[in-house]
Biopython code that builds the backbone (N, CA, C, O; Angstrom):
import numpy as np
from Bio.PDB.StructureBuilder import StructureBuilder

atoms = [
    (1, "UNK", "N", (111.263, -91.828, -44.267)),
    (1, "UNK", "CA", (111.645, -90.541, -43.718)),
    (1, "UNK", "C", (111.162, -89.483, -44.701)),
    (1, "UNK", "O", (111.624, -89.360, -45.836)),
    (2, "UNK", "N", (110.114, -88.661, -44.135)),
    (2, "UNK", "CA", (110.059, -87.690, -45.236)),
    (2, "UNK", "C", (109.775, -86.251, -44.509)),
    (2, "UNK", "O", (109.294, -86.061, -43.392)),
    (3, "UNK", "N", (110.284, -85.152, -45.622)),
    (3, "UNK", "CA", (110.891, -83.937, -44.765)),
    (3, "UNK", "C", (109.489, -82.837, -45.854)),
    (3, "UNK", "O", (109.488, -82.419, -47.012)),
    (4, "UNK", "N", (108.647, -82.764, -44.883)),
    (4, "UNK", "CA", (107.691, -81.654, -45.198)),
    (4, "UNK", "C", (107.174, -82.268, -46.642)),
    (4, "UNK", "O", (107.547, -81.761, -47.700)),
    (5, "UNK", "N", (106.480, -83.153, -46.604)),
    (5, "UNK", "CA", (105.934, -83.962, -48.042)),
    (5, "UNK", "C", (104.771, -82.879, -48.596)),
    (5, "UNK", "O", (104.599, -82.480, -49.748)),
    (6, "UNK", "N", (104.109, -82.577, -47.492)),
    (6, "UNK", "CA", (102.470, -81.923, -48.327)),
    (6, "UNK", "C", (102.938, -80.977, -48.362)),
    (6, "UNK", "O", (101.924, -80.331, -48.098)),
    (7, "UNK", "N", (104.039, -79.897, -48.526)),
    (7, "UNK", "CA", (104.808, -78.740, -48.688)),
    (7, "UNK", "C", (104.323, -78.362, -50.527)),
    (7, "UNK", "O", (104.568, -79.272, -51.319)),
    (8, "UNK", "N", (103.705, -77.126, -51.071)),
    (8, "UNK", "CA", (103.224, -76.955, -52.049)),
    (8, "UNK", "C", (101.816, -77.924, -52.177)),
    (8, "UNK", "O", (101.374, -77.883, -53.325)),
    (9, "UNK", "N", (101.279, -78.502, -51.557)),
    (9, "UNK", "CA", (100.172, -79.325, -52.690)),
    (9, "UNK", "C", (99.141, -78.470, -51.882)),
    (9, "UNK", "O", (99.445, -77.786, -50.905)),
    (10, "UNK", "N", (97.870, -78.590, -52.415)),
    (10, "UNK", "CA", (96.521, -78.001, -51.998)),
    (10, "UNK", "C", (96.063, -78.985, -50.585)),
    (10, "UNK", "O", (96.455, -79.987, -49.987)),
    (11, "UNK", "N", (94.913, -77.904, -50.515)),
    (11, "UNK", "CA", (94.069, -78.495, -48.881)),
    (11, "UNK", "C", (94.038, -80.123, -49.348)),
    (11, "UNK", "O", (94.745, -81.043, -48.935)),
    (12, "UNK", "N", (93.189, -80.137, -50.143)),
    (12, "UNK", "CA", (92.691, -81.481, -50.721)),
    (12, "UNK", "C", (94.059, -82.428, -51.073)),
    (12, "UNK", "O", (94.003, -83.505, -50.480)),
    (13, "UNK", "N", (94.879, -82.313, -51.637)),
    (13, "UNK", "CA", (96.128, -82.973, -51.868)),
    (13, "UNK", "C", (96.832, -83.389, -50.774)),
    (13, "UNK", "O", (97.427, -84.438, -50.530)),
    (14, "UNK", "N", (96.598, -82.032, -49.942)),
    (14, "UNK", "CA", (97.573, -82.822, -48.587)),
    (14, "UNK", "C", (97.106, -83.937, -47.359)),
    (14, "UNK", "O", (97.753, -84.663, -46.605)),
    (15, "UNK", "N", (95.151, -83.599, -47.629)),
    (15, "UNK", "CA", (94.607, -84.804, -47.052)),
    (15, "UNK", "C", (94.746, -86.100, -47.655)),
    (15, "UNK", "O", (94.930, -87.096, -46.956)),
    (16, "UNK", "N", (94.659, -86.161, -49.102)),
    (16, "UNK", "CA", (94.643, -87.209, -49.511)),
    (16, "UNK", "C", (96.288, -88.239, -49.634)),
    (16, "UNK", "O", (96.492, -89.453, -49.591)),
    (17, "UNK", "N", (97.040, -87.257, -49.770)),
    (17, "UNK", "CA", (98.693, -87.709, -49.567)),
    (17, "UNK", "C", (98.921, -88.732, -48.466)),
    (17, "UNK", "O", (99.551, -89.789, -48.474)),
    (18, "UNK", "N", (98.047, -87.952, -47.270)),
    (18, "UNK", "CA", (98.226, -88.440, -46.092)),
    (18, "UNK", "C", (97.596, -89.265, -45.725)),
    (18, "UNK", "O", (98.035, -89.929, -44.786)),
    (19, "UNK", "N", (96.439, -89.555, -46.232)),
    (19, "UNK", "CA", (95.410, -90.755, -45.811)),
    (19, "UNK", "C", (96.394, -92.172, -46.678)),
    (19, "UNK", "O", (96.725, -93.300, -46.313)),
    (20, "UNK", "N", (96.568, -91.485, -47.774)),
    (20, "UNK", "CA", (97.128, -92.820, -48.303)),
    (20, "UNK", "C", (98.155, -93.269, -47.973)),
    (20, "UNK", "O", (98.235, -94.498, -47.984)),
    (21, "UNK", "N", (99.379, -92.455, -47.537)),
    (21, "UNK", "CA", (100.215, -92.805, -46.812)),
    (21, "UNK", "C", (100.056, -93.615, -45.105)),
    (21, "UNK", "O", (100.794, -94.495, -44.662)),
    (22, "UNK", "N", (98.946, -93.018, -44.459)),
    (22, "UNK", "CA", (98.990, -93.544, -43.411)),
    (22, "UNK", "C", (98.231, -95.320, -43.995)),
    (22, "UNK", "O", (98.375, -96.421, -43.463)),
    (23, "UNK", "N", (97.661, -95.035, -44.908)),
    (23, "UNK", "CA", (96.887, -96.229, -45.146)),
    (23, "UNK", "C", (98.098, -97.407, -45.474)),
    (23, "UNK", "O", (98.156, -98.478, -44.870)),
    (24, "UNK", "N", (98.921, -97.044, -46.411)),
    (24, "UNK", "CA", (100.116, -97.655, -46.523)),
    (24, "UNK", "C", (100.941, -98.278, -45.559)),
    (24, "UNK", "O", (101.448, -99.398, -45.613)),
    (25, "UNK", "N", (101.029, -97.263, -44.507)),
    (25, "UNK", "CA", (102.045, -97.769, -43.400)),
    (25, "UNK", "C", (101.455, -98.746, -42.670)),
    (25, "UNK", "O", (102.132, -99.749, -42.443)),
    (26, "UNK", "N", (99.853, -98.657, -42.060)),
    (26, "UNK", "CA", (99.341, -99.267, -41.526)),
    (26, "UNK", "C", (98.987, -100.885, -42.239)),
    (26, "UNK", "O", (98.965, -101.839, -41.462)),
    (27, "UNK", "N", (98.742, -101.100, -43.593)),
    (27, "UNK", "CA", (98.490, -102.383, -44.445)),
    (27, "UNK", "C", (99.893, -102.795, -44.497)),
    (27, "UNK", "O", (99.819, -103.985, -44.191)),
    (28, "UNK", "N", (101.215, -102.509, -44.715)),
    (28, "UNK", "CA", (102.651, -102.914, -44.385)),
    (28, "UNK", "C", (103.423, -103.204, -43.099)),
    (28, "UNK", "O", (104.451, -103.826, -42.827)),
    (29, "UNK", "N", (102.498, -102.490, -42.405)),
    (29, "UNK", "CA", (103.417, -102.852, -40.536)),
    (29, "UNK", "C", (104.575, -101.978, -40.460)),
    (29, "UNK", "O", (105.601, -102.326, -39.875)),
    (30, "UNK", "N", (104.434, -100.805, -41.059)),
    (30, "UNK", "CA", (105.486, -100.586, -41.101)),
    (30, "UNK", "C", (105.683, -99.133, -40.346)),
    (30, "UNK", "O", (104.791, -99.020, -39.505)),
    (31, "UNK", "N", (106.482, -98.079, -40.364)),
    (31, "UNK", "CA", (106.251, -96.278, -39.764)),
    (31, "UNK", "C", (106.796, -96.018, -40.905)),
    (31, "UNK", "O", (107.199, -96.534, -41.947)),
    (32, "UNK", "N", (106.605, -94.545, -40.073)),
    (32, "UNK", "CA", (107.041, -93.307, -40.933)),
    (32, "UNK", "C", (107.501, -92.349, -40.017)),
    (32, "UNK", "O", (107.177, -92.382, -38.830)),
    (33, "UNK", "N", (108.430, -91.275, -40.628)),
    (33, "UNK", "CA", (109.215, -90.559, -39.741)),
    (33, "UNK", "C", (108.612, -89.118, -40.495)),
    (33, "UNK", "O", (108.597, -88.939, -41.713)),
    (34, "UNK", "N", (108.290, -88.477, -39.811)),
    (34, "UNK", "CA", (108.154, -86.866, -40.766)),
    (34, "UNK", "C", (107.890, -85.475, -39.893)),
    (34, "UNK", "O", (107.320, -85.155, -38.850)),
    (35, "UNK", "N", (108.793, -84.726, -41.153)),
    (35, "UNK", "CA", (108.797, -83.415, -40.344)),
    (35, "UNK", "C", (107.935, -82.530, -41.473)),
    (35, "UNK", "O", (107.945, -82.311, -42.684)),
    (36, "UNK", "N", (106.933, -82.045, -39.869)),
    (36, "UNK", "CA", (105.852, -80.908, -41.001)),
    (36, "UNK", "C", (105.803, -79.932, -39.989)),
    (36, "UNK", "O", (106.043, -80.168, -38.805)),
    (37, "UNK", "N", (105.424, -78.593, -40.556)),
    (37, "UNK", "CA", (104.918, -77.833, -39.770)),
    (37, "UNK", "C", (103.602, -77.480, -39.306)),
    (37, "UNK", "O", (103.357, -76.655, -38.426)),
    (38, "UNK", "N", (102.508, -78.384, -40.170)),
    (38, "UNK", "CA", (101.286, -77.582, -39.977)),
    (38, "UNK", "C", (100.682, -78.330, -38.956)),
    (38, "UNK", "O", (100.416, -79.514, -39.162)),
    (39, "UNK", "N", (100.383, -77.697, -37.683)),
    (39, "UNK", "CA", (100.122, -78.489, -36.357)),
    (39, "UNK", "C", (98.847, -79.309, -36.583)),
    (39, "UNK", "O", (98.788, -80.338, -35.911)),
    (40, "UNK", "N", (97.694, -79.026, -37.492)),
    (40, "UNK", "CA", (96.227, -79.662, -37.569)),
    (40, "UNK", "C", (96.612, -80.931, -38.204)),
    (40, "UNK", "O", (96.033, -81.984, -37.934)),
    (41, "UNK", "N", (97.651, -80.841, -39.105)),
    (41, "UNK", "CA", (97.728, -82.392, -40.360)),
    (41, "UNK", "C", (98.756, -82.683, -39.138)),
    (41, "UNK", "O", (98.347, -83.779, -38.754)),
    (42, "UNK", "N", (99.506, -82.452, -38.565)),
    (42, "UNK", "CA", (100.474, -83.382, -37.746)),
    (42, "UNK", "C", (99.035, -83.996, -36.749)),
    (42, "UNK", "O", (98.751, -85.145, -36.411)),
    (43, "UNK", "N", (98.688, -83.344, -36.620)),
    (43, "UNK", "CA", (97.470, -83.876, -35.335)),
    (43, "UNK", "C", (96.071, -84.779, -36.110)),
    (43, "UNK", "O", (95.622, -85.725, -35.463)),
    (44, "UNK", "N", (95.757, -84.618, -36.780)),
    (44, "UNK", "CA", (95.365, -85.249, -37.701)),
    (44, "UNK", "C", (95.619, -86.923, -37.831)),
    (44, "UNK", "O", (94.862, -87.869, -37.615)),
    (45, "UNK", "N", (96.996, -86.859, -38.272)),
    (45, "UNK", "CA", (97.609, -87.730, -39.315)),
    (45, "UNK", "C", (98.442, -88.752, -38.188)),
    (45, "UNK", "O", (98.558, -89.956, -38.417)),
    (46, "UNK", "N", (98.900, -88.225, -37.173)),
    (46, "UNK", "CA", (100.189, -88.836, -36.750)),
    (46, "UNK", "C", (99.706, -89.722, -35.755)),
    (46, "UNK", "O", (98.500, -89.616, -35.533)),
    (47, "UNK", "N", (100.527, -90.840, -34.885)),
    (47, "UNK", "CA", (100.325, -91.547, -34.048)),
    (47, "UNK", "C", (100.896, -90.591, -32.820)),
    (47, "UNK", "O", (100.180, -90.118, -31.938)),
    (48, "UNK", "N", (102.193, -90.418, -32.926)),
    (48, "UNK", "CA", (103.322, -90.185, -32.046)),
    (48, "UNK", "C", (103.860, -88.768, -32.702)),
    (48, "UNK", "O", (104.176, -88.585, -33.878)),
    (49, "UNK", "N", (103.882, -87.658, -31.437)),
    (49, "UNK", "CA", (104.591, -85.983, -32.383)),
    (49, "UNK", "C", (105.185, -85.754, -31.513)),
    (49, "UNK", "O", (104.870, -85.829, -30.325)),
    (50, "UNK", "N", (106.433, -85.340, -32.134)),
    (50, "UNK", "CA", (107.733, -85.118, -31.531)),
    (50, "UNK", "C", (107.699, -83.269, -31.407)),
    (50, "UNK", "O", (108.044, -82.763, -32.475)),
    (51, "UNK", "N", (107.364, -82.278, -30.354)),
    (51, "UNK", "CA", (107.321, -81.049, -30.867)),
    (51, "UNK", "C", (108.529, -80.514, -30.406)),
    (51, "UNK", "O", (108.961, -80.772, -29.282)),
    (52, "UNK", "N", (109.217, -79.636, -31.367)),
    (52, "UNK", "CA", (110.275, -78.574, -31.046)),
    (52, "UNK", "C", (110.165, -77.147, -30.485)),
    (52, "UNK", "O", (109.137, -76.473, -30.555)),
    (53, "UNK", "N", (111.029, -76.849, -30.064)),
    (53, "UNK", "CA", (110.999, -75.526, -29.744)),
    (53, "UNK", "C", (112.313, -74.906, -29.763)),
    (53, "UNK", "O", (113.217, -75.494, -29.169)),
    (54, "UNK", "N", (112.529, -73.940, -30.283)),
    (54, "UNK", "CA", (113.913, -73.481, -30.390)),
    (54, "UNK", "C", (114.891, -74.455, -30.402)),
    (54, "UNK", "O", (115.813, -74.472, -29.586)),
    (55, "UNK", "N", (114.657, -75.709, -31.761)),
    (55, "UNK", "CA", (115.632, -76.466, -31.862)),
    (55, "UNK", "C", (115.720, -77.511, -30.732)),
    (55, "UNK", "O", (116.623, -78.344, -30.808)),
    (56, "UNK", "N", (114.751, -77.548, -29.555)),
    (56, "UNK", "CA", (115.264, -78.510, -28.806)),
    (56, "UNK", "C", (113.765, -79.381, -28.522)),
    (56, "UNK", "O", (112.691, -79.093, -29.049)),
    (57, "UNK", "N", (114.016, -80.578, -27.495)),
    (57, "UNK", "CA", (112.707, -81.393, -27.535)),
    (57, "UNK", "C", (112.253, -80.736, -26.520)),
    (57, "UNK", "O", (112.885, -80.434, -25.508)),
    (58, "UNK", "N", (110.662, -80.397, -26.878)),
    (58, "UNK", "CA", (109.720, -79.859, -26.165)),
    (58, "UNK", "C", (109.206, -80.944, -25.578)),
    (58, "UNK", "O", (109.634, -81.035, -24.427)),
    (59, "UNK", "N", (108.544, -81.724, -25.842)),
    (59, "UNK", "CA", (107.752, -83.078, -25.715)),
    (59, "UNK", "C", (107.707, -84.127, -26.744)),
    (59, "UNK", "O", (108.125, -84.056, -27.900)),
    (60, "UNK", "N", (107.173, -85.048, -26.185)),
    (60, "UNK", "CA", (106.729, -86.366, -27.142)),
    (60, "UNK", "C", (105.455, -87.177, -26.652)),
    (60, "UNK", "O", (105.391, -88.118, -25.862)),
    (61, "UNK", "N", (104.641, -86.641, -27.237)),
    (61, "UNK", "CA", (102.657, -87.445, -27.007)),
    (61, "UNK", "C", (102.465, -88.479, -27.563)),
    (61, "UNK", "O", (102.453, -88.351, -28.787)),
    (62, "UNK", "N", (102.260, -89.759, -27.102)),
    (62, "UNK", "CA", (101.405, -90.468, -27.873)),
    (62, "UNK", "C", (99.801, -90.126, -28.050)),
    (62, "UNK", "O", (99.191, -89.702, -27.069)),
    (63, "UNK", "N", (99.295, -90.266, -28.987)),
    (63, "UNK", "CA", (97.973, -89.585, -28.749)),
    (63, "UNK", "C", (97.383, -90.691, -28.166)),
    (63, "UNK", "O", (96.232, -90.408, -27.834)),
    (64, "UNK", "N", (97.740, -92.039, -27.852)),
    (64, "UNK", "CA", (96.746, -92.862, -27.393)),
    (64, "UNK", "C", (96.620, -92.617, -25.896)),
    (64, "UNK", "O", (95.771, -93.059, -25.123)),
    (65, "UNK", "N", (97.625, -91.838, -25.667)),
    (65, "UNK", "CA", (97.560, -91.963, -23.830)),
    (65, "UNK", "C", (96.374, -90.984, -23.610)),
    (65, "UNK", "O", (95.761, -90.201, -24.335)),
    (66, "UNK", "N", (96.299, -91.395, -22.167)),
    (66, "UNK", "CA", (94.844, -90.920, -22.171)),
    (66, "UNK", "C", (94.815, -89.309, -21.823)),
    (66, "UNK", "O", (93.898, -88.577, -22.197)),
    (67, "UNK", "N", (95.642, -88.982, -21.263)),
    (67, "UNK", "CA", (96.280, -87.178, -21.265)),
    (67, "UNK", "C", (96.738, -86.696, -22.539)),
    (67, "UNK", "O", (97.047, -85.506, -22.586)),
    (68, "UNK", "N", (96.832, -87.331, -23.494)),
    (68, "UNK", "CA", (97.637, -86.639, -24.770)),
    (68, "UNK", "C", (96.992, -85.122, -25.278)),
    (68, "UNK", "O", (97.648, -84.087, -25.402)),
    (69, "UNK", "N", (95.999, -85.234, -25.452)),
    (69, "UNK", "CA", (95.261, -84.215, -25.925)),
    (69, "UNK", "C", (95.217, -82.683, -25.113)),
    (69, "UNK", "O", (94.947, -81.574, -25.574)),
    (70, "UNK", "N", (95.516, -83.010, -24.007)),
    (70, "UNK", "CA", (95.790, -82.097, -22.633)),
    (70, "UNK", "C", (97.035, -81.486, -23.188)),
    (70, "UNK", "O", (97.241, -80.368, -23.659)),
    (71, "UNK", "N", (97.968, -82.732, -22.969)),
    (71, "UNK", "CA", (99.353, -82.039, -22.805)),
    (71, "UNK", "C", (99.768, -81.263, -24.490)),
    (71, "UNK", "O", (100.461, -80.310, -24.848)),
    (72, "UNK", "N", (99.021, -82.153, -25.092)),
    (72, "UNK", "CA", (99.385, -81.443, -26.217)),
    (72, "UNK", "C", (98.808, -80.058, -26.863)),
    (72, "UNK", "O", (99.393, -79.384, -27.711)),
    (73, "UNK", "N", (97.922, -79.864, -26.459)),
    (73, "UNK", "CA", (97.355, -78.452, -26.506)),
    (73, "UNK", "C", (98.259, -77.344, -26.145)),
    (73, "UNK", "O", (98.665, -76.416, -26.845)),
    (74, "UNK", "N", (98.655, -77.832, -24.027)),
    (74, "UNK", "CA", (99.382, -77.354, -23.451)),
    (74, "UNK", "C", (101.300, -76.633, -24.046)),
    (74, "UNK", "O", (101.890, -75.588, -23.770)),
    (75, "UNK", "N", (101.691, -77.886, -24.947)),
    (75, "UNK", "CA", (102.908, -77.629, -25.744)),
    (75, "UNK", "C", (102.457, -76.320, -27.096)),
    (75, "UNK", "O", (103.212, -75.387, -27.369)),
    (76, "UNK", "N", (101.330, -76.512, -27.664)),
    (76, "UNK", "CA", (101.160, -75.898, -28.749)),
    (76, "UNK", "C", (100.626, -74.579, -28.481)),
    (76, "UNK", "O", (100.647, -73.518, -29.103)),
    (77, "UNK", "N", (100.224, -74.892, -27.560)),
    (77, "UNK", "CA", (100.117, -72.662, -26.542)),
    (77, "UNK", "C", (101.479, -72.358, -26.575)),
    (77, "UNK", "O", (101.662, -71.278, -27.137)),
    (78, "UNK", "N", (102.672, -72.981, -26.126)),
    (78, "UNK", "CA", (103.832, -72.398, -25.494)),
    (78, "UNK", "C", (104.293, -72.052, -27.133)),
    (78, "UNK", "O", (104.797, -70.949, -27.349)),
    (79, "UNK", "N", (104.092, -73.102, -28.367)),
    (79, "UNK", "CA", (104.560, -72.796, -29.313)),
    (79, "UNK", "C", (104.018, -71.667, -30.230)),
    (79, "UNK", "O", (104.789, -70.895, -30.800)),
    (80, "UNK", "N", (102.704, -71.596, -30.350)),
    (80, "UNK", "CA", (101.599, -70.916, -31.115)),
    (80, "UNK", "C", (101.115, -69.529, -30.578)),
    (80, "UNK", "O", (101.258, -68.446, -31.144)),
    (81, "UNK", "N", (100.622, -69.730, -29.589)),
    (81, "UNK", "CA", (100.012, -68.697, -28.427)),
    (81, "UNK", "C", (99.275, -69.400, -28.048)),
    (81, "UNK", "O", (99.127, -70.569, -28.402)),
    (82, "UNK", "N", (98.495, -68.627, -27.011)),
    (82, "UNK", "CA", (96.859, -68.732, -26.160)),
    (82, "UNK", "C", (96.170, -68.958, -27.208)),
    (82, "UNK", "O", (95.971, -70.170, -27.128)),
    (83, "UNK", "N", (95.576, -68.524, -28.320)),
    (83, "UNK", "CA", (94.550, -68.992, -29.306)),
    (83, "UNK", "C", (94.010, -70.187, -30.085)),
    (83, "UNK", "O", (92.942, -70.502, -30.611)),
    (84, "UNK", "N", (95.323, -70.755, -29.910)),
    (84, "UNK", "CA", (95.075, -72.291, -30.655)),
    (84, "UNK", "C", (94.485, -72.944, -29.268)),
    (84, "UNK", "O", (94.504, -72.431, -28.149)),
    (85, "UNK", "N", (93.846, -74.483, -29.738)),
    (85, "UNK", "CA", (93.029, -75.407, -29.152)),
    (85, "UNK", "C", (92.459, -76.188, -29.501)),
    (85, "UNK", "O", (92.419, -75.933, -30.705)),
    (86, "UNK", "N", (91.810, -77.228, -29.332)),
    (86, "UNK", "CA", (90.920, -78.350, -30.002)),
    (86, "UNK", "C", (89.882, -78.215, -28.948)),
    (86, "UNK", "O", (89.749, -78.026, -27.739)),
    (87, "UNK", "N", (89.103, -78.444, -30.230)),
    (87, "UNK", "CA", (87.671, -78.801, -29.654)),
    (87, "UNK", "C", (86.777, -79.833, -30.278)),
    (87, "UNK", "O", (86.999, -80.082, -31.463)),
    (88, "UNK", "N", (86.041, -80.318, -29.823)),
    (88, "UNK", "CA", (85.525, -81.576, -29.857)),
    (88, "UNK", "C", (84.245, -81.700, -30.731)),
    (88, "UNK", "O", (83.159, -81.148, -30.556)),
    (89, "UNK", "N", (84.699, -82.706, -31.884)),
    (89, "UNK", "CA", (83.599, -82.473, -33.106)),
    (89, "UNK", "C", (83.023, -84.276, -33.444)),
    (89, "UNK", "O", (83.280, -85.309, -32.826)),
    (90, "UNK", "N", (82.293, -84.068, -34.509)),
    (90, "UNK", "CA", (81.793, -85.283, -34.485)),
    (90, "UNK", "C", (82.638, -86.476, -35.215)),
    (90, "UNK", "O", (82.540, -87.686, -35.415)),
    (91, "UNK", "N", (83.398, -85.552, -35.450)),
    (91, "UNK", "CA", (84.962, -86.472, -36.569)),
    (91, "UNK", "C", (85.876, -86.591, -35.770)),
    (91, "UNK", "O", (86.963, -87.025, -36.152)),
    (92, "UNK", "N", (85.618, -86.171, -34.236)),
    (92, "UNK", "CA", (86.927, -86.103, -33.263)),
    (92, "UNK", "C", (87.351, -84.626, -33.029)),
    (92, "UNK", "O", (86.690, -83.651, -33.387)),
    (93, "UNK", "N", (88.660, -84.592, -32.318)),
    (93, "UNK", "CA", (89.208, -83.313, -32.241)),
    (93, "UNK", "C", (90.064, -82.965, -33.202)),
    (93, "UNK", "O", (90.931, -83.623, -33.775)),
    (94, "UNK", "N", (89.517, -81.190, -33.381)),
    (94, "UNK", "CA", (89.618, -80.678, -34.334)),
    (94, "UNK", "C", (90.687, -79.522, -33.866)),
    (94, "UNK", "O", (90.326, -79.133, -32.755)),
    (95, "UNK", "N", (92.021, -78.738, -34.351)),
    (95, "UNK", "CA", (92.682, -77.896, -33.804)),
    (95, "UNK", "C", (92.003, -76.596, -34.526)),
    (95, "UNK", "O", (91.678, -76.606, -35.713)),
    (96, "UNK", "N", (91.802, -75.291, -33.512)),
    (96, "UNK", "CA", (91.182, -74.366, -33.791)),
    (96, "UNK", "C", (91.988, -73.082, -33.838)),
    (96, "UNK", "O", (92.579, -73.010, -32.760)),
    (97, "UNK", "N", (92.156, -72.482, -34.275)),
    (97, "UNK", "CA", (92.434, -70.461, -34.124)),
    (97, "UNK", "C", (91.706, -70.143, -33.405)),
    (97, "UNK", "O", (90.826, -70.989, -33.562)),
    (98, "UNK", "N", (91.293, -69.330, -32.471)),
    (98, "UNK", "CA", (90.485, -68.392, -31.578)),
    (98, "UNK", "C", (90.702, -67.498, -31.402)),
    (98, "UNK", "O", (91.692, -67.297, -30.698)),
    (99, "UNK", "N", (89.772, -66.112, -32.021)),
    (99, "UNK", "CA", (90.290, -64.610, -31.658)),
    (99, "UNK", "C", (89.904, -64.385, -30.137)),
    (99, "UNK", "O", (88.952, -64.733, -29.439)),
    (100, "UNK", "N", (91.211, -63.554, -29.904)),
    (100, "UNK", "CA", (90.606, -62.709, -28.416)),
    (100, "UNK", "C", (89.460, -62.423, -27.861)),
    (100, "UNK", "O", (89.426, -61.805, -26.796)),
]
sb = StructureBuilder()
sb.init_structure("model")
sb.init_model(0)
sb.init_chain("A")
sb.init_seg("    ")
for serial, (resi, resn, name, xyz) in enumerate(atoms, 1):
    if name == "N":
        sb.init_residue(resn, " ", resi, " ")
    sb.init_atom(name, np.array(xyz, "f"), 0.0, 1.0, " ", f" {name:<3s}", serial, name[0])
structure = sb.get_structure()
């Protein structure tokens, strides 16, 4: 269970925190439970994201389903605005800012 881990560390620190951690969970069989705010490393990093909204459950995506990426965009407009989005790169999808 961990509550906002990459909280203070750099760009680079918080990728690498997280690779090794996911690397961990995955060589053990094991999960992880965590609350972050930054929507790109949750999207990034996670299997399964639980999103809030005013304290209550907004949704829950697996990213493997084959709509995930849809619906989850869809949740992170209602949370973020119209500007956020993913778009499609050669490393996968990437979450974006977009000015007006």
């Amino acid at each position: 269970l961990l509550d906002e881990p990459t909280a203070n560390l750099d760009f680079e620190k918080q990728h690498k925190f997280l690779t090794l951690l996911k690397s961990i969970i995955i060589n053990n069989n094991k999960g992880a439970i965590m609350s972050i705010h930054d929507p790109s490393l949750a999207c990034k990093y996670a299997d399964v994201l639980v999103l809030l909204k005013n304290g209550q459950l907004l949704e829950i995506i697996n990213k493997n389903e084959k709509d995930a990426y849809i619906r989850l965009e869809i949740c992170l407009k209602q949370l973020y605005g119209t500007n956020i989005a993913f778009e499609d790169t050669s490393n996968g999808k990437v979450l974006t800012w977009k000015e007006n």
